[in-house]
C-alpha positions as a LaTeX table, in Angstrom:
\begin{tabular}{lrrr}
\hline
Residue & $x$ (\AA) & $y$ (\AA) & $z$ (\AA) \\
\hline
Unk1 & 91.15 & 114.86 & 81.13 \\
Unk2 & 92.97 & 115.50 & 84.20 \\
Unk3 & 95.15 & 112.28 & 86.11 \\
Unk4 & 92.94 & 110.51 & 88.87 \\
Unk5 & 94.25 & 111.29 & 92.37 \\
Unk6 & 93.42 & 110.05 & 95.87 \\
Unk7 & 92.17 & 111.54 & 99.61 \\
Unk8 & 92.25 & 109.14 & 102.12 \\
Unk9 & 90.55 & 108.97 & 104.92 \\
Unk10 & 91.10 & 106.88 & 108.17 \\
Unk11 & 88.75 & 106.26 & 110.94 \\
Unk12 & 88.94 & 104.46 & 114.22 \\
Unk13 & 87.68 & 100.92 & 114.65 \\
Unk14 & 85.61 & 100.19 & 117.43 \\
Unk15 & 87.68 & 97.60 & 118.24 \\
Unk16 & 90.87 & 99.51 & 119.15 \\
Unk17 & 88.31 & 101.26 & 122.09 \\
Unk18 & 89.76 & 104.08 & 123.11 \\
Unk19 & 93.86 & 104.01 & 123.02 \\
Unk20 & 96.32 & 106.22 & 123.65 \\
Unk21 & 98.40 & 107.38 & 119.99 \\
Unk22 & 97.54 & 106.05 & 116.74 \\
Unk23 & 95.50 & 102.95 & 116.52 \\
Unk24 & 96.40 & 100.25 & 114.81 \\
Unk25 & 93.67 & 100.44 & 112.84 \\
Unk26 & 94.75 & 103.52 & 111.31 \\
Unk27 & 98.53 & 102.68 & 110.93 \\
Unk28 & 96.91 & 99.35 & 108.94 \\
Unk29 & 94.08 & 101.07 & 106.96 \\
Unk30 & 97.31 & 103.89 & 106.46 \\
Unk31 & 99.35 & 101.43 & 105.56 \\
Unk32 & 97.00 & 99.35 & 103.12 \\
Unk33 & 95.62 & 102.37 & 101.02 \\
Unk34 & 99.02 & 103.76 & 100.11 \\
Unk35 & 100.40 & 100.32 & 98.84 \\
Unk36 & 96.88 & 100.29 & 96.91 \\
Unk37 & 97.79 & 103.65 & 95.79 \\
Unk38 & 101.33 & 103.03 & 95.12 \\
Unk39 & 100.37 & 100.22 & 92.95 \\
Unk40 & 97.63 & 101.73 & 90.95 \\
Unk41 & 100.03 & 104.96 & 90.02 \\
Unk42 & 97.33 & 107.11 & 92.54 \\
Unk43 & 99.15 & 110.31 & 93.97 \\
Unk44 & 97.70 & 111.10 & 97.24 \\
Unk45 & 97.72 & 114.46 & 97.60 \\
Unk46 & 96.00 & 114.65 & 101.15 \\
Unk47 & 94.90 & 111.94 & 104.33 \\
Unk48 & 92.23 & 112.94 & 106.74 \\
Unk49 & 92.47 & 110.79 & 109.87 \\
Unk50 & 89.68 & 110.64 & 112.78 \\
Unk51 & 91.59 & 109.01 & 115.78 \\
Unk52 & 90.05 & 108.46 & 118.24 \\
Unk53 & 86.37 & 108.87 & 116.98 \\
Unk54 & 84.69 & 105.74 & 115.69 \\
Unk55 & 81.25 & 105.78 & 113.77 \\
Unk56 & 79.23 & 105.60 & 117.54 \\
Unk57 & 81.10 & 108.66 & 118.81 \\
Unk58 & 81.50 & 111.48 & 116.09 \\
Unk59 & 78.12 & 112.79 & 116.52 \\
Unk60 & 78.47 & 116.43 & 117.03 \\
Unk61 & 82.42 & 116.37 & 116.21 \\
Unk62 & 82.57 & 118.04 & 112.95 \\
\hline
\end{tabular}
C-alpha cells in the first residue's frame, strides 16, 4: 500500500468580499491545513487556491 498524501485546496470566504492579494482566509485555511498536515506525517505534494472566487461567484470559472 502506497503512503497517504494530501492536495489542498483553498477558497475565498465570503466574508473577505472582494480584496486586493491573498485573503486572509486563505493565508489561515493555508496556514491551518499544513500544521494539520505537518502533524499527521501528510506530504502535500500540491495546493490549489481560488482567490478571489467564493462559492456565489465561480459559476462559469472553471
Amino acid at each position: 500500500m502506497s503512503a497517504a498524501r494530501a492536495a489542498l485546496y483553498l477558497r475565498l470566504s465570503k466574508e473577505d468580499g472582494d480584496r486586493d492579494g491573498a485573503s486572509q482566509s486563505i493565508r489561515n485555511q493555508r496556514d491551518f491545513l499544513l500544521d494539520y498536515c505537518g502533524k499527521n506525517s501528510l506530504p502535500v505534494v500540491e495546493i490549489y487556491a481560488d482567490d478571489g472566487y467564493t462559492g456565489t461567484n465561480f459559476a462559469g470559472v472553471r
